[in-house]
SESEVEX-693797 format. One line per field, with one value per residue (C-alpha): residue number from 1; z, y, x negated. Coordinates in pm, whole numbers, plus 50000, padded with zeros to 5 digits. Each point is the difference from the previous one (the first is absolute). Example, Ala and Ser with C-alpha at 12.3 -4.5 7.8 and 13.67 -1.06 7.14 Angstrom:
// residues 2
voza	1 / 2
Z	50780 / 49934
Y	49550 / 50344
X	48770 / 49863
***
This chain:
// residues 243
voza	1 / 2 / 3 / 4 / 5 / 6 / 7 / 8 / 9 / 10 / 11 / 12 / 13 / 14 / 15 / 16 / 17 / 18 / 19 / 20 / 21 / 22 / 23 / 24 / 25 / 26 / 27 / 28 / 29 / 30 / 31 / 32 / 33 / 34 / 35 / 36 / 37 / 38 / 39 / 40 / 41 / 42 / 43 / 44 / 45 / 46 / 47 / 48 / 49 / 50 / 51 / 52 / 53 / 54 / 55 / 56 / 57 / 58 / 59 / 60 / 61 / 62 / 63 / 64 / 65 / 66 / 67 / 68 / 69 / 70 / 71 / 72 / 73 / 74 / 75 / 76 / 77 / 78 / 79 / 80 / 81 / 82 / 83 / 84 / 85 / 86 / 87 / 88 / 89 / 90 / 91 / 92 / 93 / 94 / 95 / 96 / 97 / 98 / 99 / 100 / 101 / 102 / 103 / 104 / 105 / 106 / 107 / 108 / 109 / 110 / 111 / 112 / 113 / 114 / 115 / 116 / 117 / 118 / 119 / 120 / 121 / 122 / 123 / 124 / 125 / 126 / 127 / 128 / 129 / 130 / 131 / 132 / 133 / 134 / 135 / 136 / 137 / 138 / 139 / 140 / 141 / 142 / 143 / 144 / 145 / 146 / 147 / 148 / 149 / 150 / 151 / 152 / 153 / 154 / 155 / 156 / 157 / 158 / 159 / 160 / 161 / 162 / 163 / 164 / 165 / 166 / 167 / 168 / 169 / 170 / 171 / 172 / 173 / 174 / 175 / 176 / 177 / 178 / 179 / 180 / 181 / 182 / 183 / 184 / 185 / 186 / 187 / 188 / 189 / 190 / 191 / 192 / 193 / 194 / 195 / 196 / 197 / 198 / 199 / 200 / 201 / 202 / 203 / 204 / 205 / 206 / 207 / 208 / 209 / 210 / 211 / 212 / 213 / 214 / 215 / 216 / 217 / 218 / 219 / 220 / 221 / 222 / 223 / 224 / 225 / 226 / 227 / 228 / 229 / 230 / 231 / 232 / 233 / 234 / 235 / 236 / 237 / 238 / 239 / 240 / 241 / 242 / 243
Z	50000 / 49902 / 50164 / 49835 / 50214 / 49806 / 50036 / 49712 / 50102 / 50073 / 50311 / 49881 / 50252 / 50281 / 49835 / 50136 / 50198 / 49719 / 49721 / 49967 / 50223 / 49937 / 50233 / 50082 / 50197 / 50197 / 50376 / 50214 / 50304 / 50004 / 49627 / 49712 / 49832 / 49752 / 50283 / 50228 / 49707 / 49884 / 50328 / 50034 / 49658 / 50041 / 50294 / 49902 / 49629 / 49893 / 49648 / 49767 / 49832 / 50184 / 49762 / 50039 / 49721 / 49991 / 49761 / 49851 / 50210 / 50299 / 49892 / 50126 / 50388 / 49977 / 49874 / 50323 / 50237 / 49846 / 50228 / 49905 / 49762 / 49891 / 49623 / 49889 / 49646 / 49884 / 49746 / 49828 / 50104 / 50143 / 50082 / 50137 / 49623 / 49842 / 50232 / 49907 / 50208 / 50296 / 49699 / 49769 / 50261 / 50049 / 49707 / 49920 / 50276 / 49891 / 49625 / 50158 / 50233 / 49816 / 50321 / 49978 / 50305 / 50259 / 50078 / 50359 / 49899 / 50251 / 49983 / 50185 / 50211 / 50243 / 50320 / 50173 / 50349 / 49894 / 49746 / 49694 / 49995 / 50132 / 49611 / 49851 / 50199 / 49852 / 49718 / 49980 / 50183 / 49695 / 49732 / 49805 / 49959 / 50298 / 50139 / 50327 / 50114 / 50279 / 50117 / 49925 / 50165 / 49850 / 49619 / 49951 / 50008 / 49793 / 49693 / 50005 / 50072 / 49842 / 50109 / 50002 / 50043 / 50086 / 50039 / 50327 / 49881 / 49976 / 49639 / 49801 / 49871 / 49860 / 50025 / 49888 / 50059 / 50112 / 49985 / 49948 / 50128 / 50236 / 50049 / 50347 / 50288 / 49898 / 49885 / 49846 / 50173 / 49757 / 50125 / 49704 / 49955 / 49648 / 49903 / 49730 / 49719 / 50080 / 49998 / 49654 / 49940 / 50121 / 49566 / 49885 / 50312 / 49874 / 49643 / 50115 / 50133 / 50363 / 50150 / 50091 / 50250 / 50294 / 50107 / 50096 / 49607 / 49917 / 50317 / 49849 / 49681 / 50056 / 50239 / 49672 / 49852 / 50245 / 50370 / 50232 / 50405 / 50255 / 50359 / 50275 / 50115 / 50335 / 50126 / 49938 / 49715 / 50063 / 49668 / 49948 / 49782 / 50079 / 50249 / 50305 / 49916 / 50076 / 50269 / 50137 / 49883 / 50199 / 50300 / 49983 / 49907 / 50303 / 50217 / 49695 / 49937 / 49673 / 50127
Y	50000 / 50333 / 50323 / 50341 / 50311 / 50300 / 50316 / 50221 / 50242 / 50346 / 50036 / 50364 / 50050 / 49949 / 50328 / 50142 / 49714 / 49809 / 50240 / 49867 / 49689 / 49657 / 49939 / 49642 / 50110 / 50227 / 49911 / 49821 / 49951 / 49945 / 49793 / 50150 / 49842 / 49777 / 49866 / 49914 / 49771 / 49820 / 49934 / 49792 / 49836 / 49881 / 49866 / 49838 / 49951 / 49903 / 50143 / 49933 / 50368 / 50341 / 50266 / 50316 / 50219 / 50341 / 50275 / 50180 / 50357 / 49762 / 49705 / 50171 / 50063 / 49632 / 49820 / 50219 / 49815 / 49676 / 49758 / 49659 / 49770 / 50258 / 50156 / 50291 / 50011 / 50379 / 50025 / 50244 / 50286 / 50382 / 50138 / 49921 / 50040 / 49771 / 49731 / 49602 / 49930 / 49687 / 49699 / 50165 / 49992 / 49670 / 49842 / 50236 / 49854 / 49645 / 50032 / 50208 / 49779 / 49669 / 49903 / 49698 / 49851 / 50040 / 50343 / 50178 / 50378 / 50308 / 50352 / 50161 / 50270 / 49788 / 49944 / 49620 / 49865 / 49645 / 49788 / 49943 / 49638 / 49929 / 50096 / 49797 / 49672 / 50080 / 50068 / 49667 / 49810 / 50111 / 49937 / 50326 / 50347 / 50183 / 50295 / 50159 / 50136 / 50241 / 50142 / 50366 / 50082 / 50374 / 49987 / 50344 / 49821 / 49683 / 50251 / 50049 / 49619 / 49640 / 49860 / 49622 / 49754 / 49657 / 49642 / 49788 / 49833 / 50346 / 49987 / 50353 / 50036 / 50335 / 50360 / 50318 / 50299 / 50304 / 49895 / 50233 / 49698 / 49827 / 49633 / 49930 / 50156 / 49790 / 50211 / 49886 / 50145 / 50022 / 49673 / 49663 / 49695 / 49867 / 49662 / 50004 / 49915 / 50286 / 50247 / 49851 / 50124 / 50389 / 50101 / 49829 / 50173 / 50339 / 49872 / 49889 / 50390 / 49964 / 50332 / 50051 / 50277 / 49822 / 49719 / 49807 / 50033 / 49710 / 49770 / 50097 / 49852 / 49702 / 49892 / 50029 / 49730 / 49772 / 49935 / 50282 / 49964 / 50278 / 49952 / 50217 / 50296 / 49815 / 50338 / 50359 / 50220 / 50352 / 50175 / 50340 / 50224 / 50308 / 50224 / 49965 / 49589 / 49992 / 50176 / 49790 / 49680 / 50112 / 50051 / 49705 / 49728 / 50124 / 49643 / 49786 / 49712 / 49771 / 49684
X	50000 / 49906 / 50064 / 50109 / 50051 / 50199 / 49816 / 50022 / 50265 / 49923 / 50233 / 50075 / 50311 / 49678 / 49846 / 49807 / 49846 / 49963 / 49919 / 49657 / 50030 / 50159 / 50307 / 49893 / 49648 / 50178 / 50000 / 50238 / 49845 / 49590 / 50048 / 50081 / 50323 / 49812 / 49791 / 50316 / 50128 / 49670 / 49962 / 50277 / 50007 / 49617 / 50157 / 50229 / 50067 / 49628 / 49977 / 49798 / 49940 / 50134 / 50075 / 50093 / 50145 / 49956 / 50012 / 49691 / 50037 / 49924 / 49852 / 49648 / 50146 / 50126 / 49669 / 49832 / 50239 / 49987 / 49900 / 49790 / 50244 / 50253 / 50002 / 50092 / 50191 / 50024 / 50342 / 49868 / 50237 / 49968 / 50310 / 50360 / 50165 / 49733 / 50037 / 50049 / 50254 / 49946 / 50118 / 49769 / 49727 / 50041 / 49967 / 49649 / 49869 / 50078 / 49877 / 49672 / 49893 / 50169 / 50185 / 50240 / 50047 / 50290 / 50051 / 50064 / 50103 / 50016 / 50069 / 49697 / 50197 / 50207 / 49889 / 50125 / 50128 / 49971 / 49783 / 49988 / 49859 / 50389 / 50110 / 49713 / 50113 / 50380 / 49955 / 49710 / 50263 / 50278 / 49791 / 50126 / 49896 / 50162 / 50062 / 50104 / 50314 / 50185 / 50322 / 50046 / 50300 / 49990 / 50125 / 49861 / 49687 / 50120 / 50020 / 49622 / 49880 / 49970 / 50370 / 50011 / 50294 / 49907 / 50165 / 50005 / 49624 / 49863 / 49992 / 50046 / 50340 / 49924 / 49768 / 50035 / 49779 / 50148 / 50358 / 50274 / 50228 / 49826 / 50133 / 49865 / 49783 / 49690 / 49728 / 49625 / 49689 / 49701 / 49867 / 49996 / 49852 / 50009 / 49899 / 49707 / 50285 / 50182 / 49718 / 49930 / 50388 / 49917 / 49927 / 50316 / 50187 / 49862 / 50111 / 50318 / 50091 / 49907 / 49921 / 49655 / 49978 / 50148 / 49797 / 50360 / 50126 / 49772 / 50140 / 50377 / 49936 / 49803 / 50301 / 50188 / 49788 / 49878 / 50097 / 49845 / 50067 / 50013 / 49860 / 50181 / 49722 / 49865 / 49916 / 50010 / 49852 / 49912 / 50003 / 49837 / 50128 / 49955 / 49855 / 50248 / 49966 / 49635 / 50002 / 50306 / 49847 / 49656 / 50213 / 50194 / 49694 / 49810 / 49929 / 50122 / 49839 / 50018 / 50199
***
């Protein structure tokens, strides 16, 4: 299994903290987010590759950070307008580094309560691409998420991004694990008219082709967004501790 962290956003509703910075080395705590979840996946996921993708205004401040084992692709992109979009990213990091194994695939600016090795056993124990799921009891906030319905065997009935009819309180958190035949699938996805700038567009069409499972969130995710976020979500995480 492989490991791809998303990083190429530009964050520009964190302005100006992260004008010139990269949202996912900001601090929570004494570790910068990146570092809070490698440390748990070298924990417990074992890897083979880390990658991290990143975009080419901070490719530079991410290759400084980069600790032993993890590899910095650069997409090739400078500004907010120009961007690839998370599906895009994706599959240029498979075709440049000629990845084809299992995939586990993060967005690098959420901050964990619990582990992610617990999504690696499901999804292993499945035998499908997967991907996680949680109530959102708020359907303000269902209109700007992943919404998934699912049968009694956890199996994805249906996804839609951004749904202007949501059909149930489940919502996707940018967290996957495809199986190496679906990751193949990621070009024809694209082909097929999958969107590419939400990571969770991909996820919704695959479980259009082939049986995709979503695992209940074990824990809580503390997603930063904008300013008032981080400093909530640096409040909040004080004591935490990876379980």
């Amino acid at each position: 299994m492989d490991c791809l962290i998303l990083a190429a956003g530009y964050a520009t509703r964190l302005y100006p903290l992260t004008e010139n910075f990269p949202k996912p080395l900001l601090k929570v705590g004494d570790k910068t987010i990146l570092d809070w979840l490698l440390e748990d996946i070298d924990a417990t996921c074992s890897p083979n590759r880390k990658v991290v993708i990143s975009n080419h205004k901070f490719a530079s401040v991410f290759r400084d950070w980069a600790p032993a084992g993890v590899e910095i692709v650069d997409d090739g992109t400078s500004t907010n307008d120009t961007r690839l979009g998370a599906v895009n990213d994706i599959r240029f990091a498979m075709e440049k580094l000629g990845l084809s194994s299992d995939a586990l695939i993060v967005a690098g600016d959420n901050v964990l309560d619990f582990s992610l090795g617990k999504f690696v056993a499901y999804a292993r124990e499945k035998g499908t691409s997967c991907i996680m799921r949680y109530y959102e009891p708020s359907e303000q906030r269902l209109h700007k998420c992943g919404v998934v319905e699912v049968d009694p065997s956890d199996r994805v009935v249906s996804m839609e991004e951004k749904p202007a009819a949501p059909r149930s309180h489940w919502c996707c958190p940018p967290f996957y694990y495809y199986k190496a035949e679906d990751v193949a699938r990621i070009p024809a996805g694209i082909a097929a008219g999958c969107g590419t700038d939400a990571p969770g567009a991909y996820a919704a069409w695959l479980s259009s082709v082939v049986p995709v499972h979503a695992m209940e969130m074990p824990g809580s995710r503390f997603d930063i967004g904008n300013l008032e976020s981080y400093r909530q979500v640096c409040e909040e995480y004080k004591g935490i501790v990876n379980k």
